[in-house]
C-alpha positions as CSV (number, residue, x, y, z in Angstrom):
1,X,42.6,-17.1,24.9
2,X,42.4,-17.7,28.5
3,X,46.2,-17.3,29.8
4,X,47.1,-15.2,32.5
5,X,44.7,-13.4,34.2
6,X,45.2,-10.1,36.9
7,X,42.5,-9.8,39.7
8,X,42.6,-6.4,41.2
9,X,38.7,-5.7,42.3
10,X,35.2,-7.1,41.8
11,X,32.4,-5.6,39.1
12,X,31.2,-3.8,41.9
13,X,34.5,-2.4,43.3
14,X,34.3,-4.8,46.0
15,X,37.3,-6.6,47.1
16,X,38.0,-10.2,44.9
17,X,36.1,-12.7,46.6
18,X,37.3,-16.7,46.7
19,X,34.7,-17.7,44.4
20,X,35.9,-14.7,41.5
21,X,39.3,-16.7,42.5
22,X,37.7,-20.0,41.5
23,X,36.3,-19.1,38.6
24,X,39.7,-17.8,37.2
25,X,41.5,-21.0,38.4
26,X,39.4,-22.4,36.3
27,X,39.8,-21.3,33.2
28,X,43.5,-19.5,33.1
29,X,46.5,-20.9,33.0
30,X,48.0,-18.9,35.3
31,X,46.4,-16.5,37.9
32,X,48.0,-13.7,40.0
33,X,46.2,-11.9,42.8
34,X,46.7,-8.1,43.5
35,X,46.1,-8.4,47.6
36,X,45.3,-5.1,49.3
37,X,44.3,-4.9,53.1
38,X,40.5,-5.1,52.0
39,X,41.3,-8.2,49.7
40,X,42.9,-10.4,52.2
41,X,40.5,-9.4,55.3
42,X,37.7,-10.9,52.8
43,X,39.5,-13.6,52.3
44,X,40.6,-14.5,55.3
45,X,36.6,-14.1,56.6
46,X,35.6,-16.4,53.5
47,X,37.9,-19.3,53.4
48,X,41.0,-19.4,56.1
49,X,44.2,-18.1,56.4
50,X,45.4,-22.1,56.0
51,X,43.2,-22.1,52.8
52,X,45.0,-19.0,51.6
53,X,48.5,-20.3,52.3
54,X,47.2,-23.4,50.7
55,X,45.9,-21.8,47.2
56,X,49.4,-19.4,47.5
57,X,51.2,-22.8,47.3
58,X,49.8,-23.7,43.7
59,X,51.9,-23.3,40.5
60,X,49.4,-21.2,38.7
61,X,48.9,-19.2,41.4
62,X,51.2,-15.7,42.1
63,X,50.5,-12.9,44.1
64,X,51.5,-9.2,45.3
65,X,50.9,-7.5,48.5
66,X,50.3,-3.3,48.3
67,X,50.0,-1.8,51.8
68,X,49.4,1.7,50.6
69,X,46.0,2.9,50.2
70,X,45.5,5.4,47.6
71,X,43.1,8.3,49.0
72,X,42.3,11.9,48.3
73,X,43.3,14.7,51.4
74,X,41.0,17.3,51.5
75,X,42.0,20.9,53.7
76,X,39.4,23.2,53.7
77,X,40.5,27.1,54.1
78,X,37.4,29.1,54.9
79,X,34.9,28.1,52.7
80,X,37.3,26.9,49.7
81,X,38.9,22.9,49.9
82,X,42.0,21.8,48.5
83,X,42.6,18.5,47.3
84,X,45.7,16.3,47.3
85,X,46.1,12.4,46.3
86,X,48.1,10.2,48.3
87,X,49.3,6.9,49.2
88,X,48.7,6.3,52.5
89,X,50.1,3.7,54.8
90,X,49.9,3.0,58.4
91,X,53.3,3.0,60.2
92,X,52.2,2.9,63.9
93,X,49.6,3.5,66.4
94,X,49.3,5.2,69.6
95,X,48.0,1.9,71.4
96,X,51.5,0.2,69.9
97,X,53.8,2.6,68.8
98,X,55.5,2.4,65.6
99,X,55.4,-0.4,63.5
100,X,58.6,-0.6,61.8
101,X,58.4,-3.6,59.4
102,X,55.8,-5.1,57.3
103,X,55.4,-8.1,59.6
104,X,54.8,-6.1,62.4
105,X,52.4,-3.9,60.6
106,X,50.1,-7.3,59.0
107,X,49.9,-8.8,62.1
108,X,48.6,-5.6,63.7
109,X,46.3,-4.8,61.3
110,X,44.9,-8.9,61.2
111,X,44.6,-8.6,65.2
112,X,42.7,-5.5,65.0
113,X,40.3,-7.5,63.0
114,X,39.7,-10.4,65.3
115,X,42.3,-12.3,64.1
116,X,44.2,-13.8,67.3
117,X,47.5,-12.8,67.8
118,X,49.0,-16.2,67.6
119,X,47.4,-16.8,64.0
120,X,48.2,-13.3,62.8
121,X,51.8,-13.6,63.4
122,X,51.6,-17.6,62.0
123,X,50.5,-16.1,59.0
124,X,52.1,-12.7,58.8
125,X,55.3,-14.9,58.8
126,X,54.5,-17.3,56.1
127,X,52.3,-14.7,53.8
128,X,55.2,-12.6,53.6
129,X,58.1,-14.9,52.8
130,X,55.8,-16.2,50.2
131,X,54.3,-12.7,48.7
132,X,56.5,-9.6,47.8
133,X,55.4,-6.3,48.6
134,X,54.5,-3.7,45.9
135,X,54.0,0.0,46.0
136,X,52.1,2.4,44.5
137,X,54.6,5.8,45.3
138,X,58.1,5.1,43.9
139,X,58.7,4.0,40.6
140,X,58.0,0.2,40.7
141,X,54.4,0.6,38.4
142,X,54.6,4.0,37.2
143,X,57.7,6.7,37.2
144,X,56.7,9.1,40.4
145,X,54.4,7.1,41.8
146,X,50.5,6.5,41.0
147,X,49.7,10.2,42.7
148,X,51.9,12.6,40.6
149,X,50.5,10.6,37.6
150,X,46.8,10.9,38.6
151,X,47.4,15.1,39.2
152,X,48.4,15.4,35.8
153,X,45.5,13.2,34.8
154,X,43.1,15.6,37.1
155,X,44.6,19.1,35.2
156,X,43.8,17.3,31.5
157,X,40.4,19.3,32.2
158,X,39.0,17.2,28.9
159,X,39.8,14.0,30.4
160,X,38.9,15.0,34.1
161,X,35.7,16.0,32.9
162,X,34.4,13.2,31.1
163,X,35.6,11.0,34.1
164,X,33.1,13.2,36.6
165,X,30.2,12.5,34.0
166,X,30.6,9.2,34.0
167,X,31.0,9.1,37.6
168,X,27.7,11.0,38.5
169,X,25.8,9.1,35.8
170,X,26.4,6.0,37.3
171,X,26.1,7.6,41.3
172,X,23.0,6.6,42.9
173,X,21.3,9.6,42.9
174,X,23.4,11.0,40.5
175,X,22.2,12.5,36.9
176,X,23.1,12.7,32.9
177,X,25.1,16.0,32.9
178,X,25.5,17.4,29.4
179,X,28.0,19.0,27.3
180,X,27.2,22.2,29.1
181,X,28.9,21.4,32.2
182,X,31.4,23.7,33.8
183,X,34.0,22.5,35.2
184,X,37.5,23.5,35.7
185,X,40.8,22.5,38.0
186,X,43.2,25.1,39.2
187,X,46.4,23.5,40.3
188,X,47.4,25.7,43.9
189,X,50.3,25.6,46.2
190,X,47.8,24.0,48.5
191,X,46.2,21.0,46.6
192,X,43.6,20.8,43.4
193,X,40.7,23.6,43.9
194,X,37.5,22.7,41.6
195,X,35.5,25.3,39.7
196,X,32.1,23.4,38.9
197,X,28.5,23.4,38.6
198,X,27.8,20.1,39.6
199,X,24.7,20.1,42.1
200,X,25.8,17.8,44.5
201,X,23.0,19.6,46.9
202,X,20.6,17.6,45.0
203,X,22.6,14.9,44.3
204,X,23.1,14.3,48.3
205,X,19.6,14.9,48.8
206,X,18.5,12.1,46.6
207,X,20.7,9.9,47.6
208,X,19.8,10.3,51.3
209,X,16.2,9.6,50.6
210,X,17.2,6.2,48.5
211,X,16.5,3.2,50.7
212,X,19.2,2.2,51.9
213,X,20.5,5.5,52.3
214,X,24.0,6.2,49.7
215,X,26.4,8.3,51.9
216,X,27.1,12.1,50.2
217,X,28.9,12.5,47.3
218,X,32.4,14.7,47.8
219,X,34.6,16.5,45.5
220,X,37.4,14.3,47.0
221,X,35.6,11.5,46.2
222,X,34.7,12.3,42.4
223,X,38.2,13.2,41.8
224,X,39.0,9.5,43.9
225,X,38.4,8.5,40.5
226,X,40.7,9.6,38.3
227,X,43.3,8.5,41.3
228,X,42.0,4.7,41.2
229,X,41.9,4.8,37.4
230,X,45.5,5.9,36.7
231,X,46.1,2.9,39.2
232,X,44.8,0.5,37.6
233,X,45.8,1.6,34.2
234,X,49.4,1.2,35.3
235,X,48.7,-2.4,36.8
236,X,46.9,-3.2,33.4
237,X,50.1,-2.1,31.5
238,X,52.7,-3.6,34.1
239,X,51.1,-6.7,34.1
240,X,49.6,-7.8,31.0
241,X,46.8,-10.0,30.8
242,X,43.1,-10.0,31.3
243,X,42.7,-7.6,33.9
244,X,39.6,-7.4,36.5
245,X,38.7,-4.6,38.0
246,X,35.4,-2.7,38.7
247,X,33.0,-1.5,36.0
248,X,33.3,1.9,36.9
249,X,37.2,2.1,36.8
250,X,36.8,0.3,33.5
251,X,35.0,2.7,31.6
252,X,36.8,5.6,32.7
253,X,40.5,3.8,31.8
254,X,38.3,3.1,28.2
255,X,37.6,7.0,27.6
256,X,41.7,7.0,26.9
257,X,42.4,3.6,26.1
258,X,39.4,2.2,24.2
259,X,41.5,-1.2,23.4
260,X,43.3,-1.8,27.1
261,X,40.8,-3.8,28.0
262,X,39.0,-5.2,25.5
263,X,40.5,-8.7,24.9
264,X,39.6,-9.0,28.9
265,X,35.9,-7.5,28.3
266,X,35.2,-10.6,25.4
267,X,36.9,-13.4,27.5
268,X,34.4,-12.1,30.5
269,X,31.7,-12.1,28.1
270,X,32.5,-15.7,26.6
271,X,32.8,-17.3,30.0
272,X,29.2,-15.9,31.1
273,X,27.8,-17.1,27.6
274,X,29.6,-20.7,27.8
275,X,28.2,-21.0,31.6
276,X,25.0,-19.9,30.6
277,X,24.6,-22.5,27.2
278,X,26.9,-25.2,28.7
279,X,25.1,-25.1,32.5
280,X,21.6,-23.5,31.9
281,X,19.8,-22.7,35.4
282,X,22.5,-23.6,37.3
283,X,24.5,-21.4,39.5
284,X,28.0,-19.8,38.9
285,X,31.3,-21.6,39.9
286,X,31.3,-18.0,41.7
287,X,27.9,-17.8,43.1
288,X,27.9,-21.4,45.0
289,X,31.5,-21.0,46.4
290,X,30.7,-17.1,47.8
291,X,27.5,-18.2,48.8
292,X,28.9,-21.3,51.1
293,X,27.1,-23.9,49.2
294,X,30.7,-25.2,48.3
295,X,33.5,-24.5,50.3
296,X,36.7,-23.6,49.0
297,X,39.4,-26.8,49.4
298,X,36.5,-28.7,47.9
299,X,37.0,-26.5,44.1
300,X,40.6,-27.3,44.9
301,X,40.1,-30.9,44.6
302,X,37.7,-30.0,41.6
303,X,40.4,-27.7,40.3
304,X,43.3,-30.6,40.4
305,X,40.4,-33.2,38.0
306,X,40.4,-30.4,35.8
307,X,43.9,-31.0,34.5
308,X,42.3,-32.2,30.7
309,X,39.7,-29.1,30.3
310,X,42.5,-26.5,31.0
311,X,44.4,-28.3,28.4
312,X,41.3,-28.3,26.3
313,X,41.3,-24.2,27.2
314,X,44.8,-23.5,25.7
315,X,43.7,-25.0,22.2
316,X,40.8,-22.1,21.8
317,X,41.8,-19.7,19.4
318,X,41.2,-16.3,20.6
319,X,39.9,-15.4,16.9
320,X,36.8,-18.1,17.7
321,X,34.2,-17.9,20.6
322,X,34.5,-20.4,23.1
323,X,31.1,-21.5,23.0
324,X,31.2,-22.6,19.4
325,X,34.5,-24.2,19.7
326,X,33.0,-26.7,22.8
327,X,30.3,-27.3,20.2
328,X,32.4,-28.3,17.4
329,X,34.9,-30.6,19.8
330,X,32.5,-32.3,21.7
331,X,30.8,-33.3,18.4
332,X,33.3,-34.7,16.0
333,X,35.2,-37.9,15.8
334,X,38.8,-37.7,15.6
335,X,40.7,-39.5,13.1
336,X,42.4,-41.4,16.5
337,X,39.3,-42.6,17.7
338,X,38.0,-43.9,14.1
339,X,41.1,-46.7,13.9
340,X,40.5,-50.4,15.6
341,X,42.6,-50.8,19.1
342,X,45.5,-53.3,17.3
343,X,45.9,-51.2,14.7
344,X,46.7,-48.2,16.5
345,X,49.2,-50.2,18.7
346,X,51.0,-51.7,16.3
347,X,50.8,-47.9,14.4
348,X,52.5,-46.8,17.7
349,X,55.0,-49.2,18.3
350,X,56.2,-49.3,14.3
351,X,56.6,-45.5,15.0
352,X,58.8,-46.0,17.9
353,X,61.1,-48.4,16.8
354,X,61.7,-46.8,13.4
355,X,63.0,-43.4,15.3
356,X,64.4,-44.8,18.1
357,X,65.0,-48.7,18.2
358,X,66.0,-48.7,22.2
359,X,63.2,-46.5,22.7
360,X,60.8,-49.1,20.6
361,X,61.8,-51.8,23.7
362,X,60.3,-49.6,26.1
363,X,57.0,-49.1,23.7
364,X,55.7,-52.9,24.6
365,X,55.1,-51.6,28.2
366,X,53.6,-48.2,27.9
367,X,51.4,-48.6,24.7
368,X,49.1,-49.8,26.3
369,X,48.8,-47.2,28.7
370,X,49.3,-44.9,26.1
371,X,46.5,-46.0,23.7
372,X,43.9,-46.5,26.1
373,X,44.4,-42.4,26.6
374,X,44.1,-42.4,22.6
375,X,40.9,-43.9,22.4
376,X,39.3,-43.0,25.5
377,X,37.8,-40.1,23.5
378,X,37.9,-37.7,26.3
379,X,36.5,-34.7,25.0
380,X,35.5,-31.0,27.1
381,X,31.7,-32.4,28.1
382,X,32.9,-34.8,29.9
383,X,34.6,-32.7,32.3
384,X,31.8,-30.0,32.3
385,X,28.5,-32.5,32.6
386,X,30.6,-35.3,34.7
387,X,32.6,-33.0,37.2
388,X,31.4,-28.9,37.1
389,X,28.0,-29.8,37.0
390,X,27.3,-31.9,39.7
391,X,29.5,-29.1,41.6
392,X,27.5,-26.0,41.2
393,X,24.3,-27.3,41.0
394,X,22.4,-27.2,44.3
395,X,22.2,-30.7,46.5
């Protein structure tokens, strides 16, 4: 139920933040990390680079490094604009000329972000040999890139369409448009022209009289979209998984593929229930790391007493909700636990020797050790109240 686990971006299409990490260290198995630019700044601000090298080092954890950043061009000719999508990287600047390898390039954009130079190329060294780069253009997610892919989404005028409703609906500012809408995309020589009667007059107008004050809504940024979506569809379908990303790009990837992301939709939903029955008016594992109540090498040392619930975690059958299944296993008695101490040892040892009689000399030194595990009766409470609880509720 709660195996592997992609984080791409937060609900709100933030970057991940460490305490989304946490909370997925937590309760997957395994854990990889899509990092963009925006995604390790964050971090870095948050916990560290050392704390990043430091979670990078952990068996559960993998990650990929993308230093593209998809983006829609917009040339305007007269009073018409053309739109193009792209993935855009920086190769150079005028203040360093160019930047010819991905080293180079990290360590210039971390020192342009108040990172000293010393650090920045510390880390840039060790990130790198430790995290392989990705791309979105050339054919390592999606044949042709994620661009050529999202035009052809952008011409399906059905699809494009119901992807600019949901869009506006959800814009501050924006507004319910109907089946009447016109809209249309007419594929040029110089980029994507749009045909529409979207009032984005109004739209901006609301939306600059909102407190705080939402900057205008574009063309180039409605058709963003469709770009980010067909991204993330791809890294949904590459990697397998639950996949996080924001609840915008979610429900557009869902007016296609309805299923994609369901399985990662109930697991989000049964954590949030479990928290919520399991830790009422406490604080998320999230909410207390981002917030700096908890810092982040203290969940690590959480994280490594959490060895048993994880375990615990594997056993949940997707088919049953999590919440019921803690219920059920913190109340019943095993079978183990119901048998006197002696018994069970000499159960063990019988067992042993009648398989394996060499073996059964060994048994007379590690039953004991291996009983007292038997019978301790550990069970997923004692984790949660003993350990988690104390952790996120306030001091």
């Amino acid at each position: 139920m709660f195996d592997h686990i992609v984080l791409r971006q937060a609900e709100n299409g933030q970057p991940i933040s460490a305490g989304q990490i946490a909370e997925a260290l937590l309760y997957y198995q395994k854990v990889h990390i899509f990092f963009d630019q925006g995604t390790l700044l964050k971090l870095i601000q948050q916990i560290g680079i050392d704390s990043i090298l430091t979670l990078l080092r952990r068996a559960e954890v993998t990650a990929v490094y993308c230093e593209e950043i998809l983006g829609t061009k917009t040339d305007s000719f007269g009073v018409s604009q053309y739109h193009n999508f792209a993935e855009i990287m920086v190769t150079g600047h005028v203040d360093v000329g160019e930047l010819k390898t991905p080293e180079e390039r990290l360590q210039y954009f971390l020192a342009r972000n108040s990172i000293p130079k010393t650090e920045a190329k510390r880390f840039s060294k060790v990130f790198l040999a430790n995290v392989p780069i990705r791309k979105f253009s050339g054919n390592h997610f999606l044949k042709d890139g994620i661009a050529n892919a999202a035009k052809r989404d952008a011409l399906d005028i059905e699809y494009a369409g119901q992807v600019i409703r949901k869009v506006i609906a959800d814009s501050p500012g924006g507004y319910i448009v109907g089946d009447e809408l016109k809209f249309e995309i007419i594929n040029t020589n110089a980029g994507l022209y749009v045909l529409t009667d979207i009032d984005l007059e109004s739209i901006n107008r609301r939306r600059a009289q909102a407190v705080p004050s939402a900057e205008p809504l574009t063309f180039a940024f409605l058709l963003g979209n469709i770009l980010t979506a067909r991204a993330d569809l791809a890294l949904a379908s590459f990697y397998g998984g639950d996949f996080v990303t924001s609840s915008v790009t979610s429900s557009i990837i869902q007016v296609r593929h309805a299923e994609l992301l369901r399985r990662s939709n109930l697991n989000v939903d049964s954590r949030q229930q479990f928290t919520k029955v399991v830790l009422p008016d406490s604080p998320s594992l999230a909410e207390v790391i981002d917030s700096g109540e908890r810092s982040f090498d203290d969940f690590l040392k959480l994280l490594d007493r959490a060895a048993r619930f994880k375990d615990w975690l594997k056993t949940v059958n997707p088919d049953e909700d999590l919440i019921r299944t803690y219920m059920r296993d913190i109340s019943s008695e095993g079978w183990i636990q119901q048998l006197p101490a002696k018994s069970l040892r000499y159960v063990f040892t019988l067992a042993v020797e009648a398989t394996n009689p060499v073996a059964g000399m060994v048994a007379g030194i590690v039953d004991n050790f291996v009983v007292e595990k038997l019978l301790s009766g550990w069970r997923p409470n004692h984790f949660v109240s003993g350990k988690l609880s104390p952790f996120v509720k306030k001091q």
